[in-house]
C-alpha positions, 0 to 999 in steps of 0.5 A, spaced: 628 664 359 628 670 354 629 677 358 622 678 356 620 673 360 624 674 366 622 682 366 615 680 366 616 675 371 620 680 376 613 685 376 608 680 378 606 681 384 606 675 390 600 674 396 600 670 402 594 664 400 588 668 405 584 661 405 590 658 409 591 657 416 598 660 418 601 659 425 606 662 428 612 658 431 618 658 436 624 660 432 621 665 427 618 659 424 612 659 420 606 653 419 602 654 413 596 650 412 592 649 406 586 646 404 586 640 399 582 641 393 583 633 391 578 628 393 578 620 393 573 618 391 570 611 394 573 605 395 579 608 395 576 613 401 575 607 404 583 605 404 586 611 404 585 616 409 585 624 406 587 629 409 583 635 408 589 640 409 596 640 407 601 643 411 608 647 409 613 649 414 617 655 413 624 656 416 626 663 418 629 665 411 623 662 408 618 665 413 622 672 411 621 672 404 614 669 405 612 675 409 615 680 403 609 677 399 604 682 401 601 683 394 604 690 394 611 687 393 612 685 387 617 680 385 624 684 383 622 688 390 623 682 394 629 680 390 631 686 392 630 686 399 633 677 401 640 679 396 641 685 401 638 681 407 643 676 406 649 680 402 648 677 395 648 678 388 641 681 383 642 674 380 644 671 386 637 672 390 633 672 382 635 665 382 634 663 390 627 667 390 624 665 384 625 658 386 622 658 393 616 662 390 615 656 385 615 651 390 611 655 395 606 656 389 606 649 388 604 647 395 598 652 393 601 657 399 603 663 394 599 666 388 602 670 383 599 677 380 601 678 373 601 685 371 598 687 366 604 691 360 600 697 359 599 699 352 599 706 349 
């Protein structure tokens, strides 16, 4: 990834996916649930039971960084915030980070707000 790419990345925002059901759980643990948007068409159907939402648990480190993304933060504030939380370098929590909100993303738990590069 360029250092443009990276840049832009790092101003986005992240925000908690609203339509999920979310539970809190012992231990400072999370449970996400999220609706599926796939459907098995028959015969298929038939076979296959369909789960109609998927669930995601987060641990407490997982939970943390899920509760940063208030779609206020944006992702360099985050980063920010686990590499002091958890002692590490800039690049260091950038890389741990950006690797757990694509997997959250992905499980359709996260969304990420792109901020627009102002033009002068």
């Amino acid at each position: 990834m360029n250092e443009g790419s990276w840049t832009t990345m790092l101003r986005a925002r992240a925000r908690q996916n609203r339509a999920a059901r979310v539970e809190r759980e012992p231990g400072e643990r999370i449970a996400v649930w999220v609706q599926q948007t796939r459907r098995l068409v028959p015969p298929i159907s038939w076979i296959v039971p369909f789960r109609r939402e998927r669930l995601t648990r987060l641990d407490p480190i997982g939970s943390r960084v899920w509760s940063l993304c208030d779609g206020h933060r944006t992702v360099e504030e985050i980063v920010d915030v686990v590499a002091s939380l958890y002692r590490l370098s800039f690049h260091e929590s950038r890389v741990a980070v950006t690797g757990y909100l694509k997997s959250l993303i992905q499980r359709g738990v996260l969304a990420i707000e792109m901020v627009e590069d102002a033009v002068e």
